[in-house]
PAROVEX-284252 format. One record per residue (C-alpha): residue number from 1; residue in one letter; x, y, z. Coordinates in steps of 0.1 Angstrom, whole numbers. Last residue first. Layout:
<sites>
+-----+----+-------+-------+-------+
!   i ! aa !     x !     y !     z !
+-----+----+-------+-------+-------+
! NUM !  a !     X !     Y !     Z !
...
+-----+----+-------+-------+-------+
</sites>
This chain:
<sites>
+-----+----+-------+-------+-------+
!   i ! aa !     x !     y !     z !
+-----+----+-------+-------+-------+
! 183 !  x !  1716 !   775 !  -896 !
! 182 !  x !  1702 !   769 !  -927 !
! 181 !  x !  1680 !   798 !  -931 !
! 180 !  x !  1687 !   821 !  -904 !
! 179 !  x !  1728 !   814 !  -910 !
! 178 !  x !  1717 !   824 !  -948 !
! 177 !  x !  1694 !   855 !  -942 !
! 176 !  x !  1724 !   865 !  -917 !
! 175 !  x !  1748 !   863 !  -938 !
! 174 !  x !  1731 !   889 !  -961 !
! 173 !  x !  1722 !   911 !  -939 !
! 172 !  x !  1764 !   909 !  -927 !
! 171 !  x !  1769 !   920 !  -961 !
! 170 !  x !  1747 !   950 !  -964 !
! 169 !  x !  1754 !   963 !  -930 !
! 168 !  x !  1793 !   964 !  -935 !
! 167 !  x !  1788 !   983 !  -969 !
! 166 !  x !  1773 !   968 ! -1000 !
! 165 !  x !  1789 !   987 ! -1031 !
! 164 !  x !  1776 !   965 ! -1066 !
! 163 !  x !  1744 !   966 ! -1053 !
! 162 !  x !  1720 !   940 ! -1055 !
! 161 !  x !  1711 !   904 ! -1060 !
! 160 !  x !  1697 !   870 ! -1043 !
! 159 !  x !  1671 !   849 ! -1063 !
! 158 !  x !  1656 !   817 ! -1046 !
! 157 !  x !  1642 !   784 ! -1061 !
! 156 !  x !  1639 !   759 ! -1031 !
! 155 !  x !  1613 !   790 ! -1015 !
! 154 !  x !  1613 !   799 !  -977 !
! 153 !  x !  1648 !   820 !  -976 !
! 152 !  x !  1643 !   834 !  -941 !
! 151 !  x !  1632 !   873 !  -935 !
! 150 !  x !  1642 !   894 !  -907 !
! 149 !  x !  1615 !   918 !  -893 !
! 148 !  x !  1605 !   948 !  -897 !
! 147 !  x !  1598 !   974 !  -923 !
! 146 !  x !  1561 !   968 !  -947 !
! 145 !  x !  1570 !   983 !  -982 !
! 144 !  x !  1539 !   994 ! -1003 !
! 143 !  x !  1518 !   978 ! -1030 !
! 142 !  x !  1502 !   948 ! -1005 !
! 141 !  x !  1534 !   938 !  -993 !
! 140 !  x !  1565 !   942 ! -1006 !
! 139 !  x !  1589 !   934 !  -976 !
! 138 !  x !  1618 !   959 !  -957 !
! 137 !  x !  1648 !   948 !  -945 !
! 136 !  x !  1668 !   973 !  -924 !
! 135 !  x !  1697 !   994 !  -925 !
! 134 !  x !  1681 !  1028 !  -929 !
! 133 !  x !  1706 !  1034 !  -954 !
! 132 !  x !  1716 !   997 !  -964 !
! 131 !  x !  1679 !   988 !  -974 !
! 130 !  x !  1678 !   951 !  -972 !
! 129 !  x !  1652 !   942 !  -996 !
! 128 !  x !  1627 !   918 !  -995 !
! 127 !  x !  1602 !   909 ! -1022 !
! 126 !  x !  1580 !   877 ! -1026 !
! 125 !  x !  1569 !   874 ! -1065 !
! 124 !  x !  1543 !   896 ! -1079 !
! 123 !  x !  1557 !   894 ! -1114 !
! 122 !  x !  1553 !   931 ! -1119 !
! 121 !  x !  1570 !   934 ! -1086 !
! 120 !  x !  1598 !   910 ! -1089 !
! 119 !  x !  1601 !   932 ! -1125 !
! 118 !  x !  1603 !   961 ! -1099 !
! 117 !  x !  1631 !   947 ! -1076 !
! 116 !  x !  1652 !   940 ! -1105 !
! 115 !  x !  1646 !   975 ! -1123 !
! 114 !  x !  1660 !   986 ! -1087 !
! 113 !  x !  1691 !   964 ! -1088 !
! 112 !  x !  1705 !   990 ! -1121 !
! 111 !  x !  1713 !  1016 ! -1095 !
! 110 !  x !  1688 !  1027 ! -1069 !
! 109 !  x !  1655 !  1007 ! -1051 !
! 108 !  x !  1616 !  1023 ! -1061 !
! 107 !  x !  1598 !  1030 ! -1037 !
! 106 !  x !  1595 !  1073 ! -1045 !
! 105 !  x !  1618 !  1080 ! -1013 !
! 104 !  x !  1644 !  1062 ! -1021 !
! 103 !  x !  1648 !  1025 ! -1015 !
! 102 !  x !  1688 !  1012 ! -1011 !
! 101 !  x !  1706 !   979 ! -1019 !
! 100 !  x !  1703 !   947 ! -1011 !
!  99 !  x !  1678 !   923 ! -1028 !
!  98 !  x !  1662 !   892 ! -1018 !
!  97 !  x !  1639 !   874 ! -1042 !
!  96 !  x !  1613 !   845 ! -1041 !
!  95 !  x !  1605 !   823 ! -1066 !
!  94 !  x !  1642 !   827 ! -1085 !
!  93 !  x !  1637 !   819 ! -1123 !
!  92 !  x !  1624 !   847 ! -1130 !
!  91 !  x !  1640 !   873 ! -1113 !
!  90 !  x !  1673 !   860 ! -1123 !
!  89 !  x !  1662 !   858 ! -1158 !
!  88 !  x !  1652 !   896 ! -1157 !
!  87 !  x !  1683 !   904 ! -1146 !
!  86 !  x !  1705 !   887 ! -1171 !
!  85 !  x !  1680 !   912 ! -1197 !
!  84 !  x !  1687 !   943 ! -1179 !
!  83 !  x !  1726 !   937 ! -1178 !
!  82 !  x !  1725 !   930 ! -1215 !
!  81 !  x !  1706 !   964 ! -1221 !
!  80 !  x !  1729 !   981 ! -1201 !
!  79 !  x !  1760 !   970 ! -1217 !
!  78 !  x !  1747 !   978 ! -1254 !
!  77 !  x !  1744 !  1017 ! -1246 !
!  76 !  x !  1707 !  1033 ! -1242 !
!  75 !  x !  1715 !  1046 ! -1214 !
!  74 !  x !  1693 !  1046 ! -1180 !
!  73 !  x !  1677 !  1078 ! -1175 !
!  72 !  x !  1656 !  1076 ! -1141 !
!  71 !  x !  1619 !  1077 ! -1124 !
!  70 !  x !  1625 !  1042 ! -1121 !
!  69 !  x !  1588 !  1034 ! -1141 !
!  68 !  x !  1600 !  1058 ! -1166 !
!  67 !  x !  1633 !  1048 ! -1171 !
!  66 !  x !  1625 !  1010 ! -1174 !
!  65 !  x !  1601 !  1021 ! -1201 !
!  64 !  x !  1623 !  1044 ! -1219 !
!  63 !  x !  1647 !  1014 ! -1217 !
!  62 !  x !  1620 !   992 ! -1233 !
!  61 !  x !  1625 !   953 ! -1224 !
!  60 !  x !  1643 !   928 ! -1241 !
!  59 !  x !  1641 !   894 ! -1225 !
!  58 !  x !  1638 !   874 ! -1254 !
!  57 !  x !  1668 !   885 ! -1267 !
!  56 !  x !  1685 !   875 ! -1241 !
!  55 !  x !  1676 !   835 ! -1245 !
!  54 !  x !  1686 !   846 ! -1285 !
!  53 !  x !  1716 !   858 ! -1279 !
!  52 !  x !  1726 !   826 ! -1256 !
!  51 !  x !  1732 !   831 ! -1221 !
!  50 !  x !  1761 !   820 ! -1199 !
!  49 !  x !  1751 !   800 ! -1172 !
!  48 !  x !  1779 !   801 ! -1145 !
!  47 !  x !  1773 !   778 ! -1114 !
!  46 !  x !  1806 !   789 ! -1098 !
!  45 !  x !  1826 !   813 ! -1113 !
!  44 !  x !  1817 !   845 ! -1090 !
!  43 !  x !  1835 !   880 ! -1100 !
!  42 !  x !  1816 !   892 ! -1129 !
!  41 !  x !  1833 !   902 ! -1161 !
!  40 !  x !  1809 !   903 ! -1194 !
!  39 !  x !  1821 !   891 ! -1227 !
!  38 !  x !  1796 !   866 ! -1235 !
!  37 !  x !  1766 !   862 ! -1210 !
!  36 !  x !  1761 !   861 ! -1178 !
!  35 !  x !  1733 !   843 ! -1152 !
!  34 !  x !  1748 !   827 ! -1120 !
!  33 !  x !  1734 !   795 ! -1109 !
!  32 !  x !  1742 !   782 ! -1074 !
!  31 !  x !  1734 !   757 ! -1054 !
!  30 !  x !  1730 !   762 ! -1015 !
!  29 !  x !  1761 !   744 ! -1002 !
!  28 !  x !  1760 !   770 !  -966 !
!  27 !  x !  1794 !   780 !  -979 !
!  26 !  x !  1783 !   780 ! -1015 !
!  25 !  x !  1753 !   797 ! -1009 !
!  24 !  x !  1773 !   820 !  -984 !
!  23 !  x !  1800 !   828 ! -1015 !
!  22 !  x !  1773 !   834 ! -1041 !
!  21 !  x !  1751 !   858 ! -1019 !
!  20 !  x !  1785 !   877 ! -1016 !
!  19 !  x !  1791 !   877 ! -1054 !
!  18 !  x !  1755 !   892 ! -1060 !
!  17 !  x !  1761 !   920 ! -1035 !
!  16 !  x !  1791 !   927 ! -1049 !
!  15 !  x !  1808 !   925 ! -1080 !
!  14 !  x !  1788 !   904 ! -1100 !
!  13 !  x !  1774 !   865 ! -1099 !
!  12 !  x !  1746 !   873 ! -1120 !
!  11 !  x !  1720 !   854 ! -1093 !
!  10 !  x !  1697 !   823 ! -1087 !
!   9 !  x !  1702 !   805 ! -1057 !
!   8 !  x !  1694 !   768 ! -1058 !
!   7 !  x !  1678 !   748 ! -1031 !
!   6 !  x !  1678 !   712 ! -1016 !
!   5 !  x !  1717 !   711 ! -1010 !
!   4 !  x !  1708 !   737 !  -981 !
!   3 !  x !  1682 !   714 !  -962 !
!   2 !  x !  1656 !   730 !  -943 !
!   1 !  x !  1661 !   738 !  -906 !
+-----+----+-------+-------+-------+
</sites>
């Protein structure tokens, strides 16, 4: 078993998904370092890094770009865009990411989580994601998701995120990547 206080999850610390992985890092004593930045409410306060403008600035991306590679409208409102940016710090500075939420029928993962997945993508970083519909993980592998099997944090430098509504499935995934991983 490796040792918890050796790694660090990266995460935004939200509602959800994001605030579960906090609470097993922290029960497990994973570090913890949860990305925010001025004026925006998230449920963990452990680890919080808030961001300065110009550390989010650097992580602007194109919302008609994100839409089109999603295959969905995301506004163009202020929120968002800050969102987008905390996410793309999580993915990298995580090495490997685990993600809960849901992959439709096109690959890509819902909500605001899926431009996560697909920036772990574009950075060809190890991808797993718990799919709470079929209730599963699944791995990117090779362009395409491989199902099966129960992945085990292998990487110090680890980001955990996802939906904002994980049901019964979703969480216990979750505390079962962690009791897996450190026992």
């Amino acid at each position: 078993m490796p040792t918890a206080t050796n790694f660090t999850l990266f995460s935004g610390g939200a509602q959800g998904a994001e605030a579960e992985f906090g609470r097993q890092a922290e029960r497990y004593g994973v570090a913890e370092v949860n990305f925010t930045f001025e004026g925006h409410r998230i449920d963990r306060t452990r680890g919080i890094r808030v961001l300065t403008s110009e550390e989010l600035e650097k992580k602007d991306v194109s919302l008609t770009y994100v839409s089109k590679l999603l295959g969905r409208k995301f506004s163009n409102g202020p929120q968002i865009r800050m969102v987008l940016r905390t996410i793309m710090h999580q993915i990298d500075a995580g090495l490997e990411i685990f993600v809960v939420g849901t992959i439709q029928e096109d690959g890509t993962v819902t909500g605001g989580t899926g431009w996560g997945a697909e920036f772990a993508k574009i950075c060809n970083k190890p991808l797993h994601v718990f799919c709470q519909e079929k209730q599963a993980w699944f791995s990117w592998e090779h362009g395409a998701w491989k199902a099966g099997g129960e992945p085990v944090i292998t990487h110090t430098h680890f980001t955990g995120t996802g939906t904002r509504f994980p049901n019964e499935a979703g969480l216990a995934a979750i505390d079962g990547l962690f009791k897996r991983t450190f026992g």
